[in-house]
Structure formats: structure tokens, C-alpha cells
N, C-alpha and C positions, 0 to 999 in steps of 0.2 A: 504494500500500500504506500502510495503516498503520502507524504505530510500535508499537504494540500486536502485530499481524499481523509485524512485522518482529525485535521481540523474539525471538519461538519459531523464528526460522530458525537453522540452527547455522552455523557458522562457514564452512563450505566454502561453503552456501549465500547467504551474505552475498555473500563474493568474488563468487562467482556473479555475481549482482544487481547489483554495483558493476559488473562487468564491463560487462554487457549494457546497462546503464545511460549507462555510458560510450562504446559503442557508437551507443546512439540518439543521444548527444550530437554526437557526430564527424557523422554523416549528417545531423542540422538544421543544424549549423551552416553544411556544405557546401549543404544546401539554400539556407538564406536565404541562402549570398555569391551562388548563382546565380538568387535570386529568384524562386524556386520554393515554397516554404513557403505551407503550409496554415495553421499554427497558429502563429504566432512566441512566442507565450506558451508554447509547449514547452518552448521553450529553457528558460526560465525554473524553468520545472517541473521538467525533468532533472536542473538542477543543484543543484537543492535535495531531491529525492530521493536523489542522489548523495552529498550531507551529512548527510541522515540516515542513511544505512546506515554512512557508514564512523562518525559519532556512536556507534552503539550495537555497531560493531565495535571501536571503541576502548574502549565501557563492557565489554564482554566480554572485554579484555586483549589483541587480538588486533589489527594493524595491515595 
């Protein structure tokens, strides 16, 4: 997603996102300890999606 695209989600929907985000995070990570991973570059990608959402949930007052 975009930040742009991520701006216009409200609040509940953020959580949302962080959630399910955090989610995919936990499952690569167990991937790659059992060396099963497809894309190791996920990882990477998770977690900085991860920081963007909670970024502009913090710029929206909200934690």
C-alpha cells in the first residue's frame, strides 16, 4: 500500500492493517528459522510496512 492509499484508512482500519501485518511477520519469520521461505526480502518489506502504518497512526493522534 501506499502512504497516500494509507492516509484515507480510518483509525480502526489502520489497527486492522498493523495487525494482519504483524501477523504475516510472525509466519516469515517462522518460515525462514525452518528454511522454508520463498521471498526472505518479505521480511524486510513487513517491517517497514509495519512502520509506516503505525507512522501515520501516530500522525493521526492515535497509538
Amino acid at each position: 500500500m501506499k502512504p497516500s492509499e494509507v492516509r484515507n484508512l480510518s483509525v480502526a482500519e489502520l489497527h486492522s492493517e498493523v495487525d494482519k501485518r504483524r501477523k504475516e511477520l510472525l509466519d516469515l519469520r517462522i518460515q525462514a528459522s525452518v528454511g522454508q521461505t520463498t521471498n526472505p526480502r518479505r521480511i524486510r518489506t513487513a517491517k517497514r510496512e509495519i512502520a509506516q502504518l503505525l507512522t501515520i497512526a501516530a500522525e493521526k493522534g492515535t497509538k
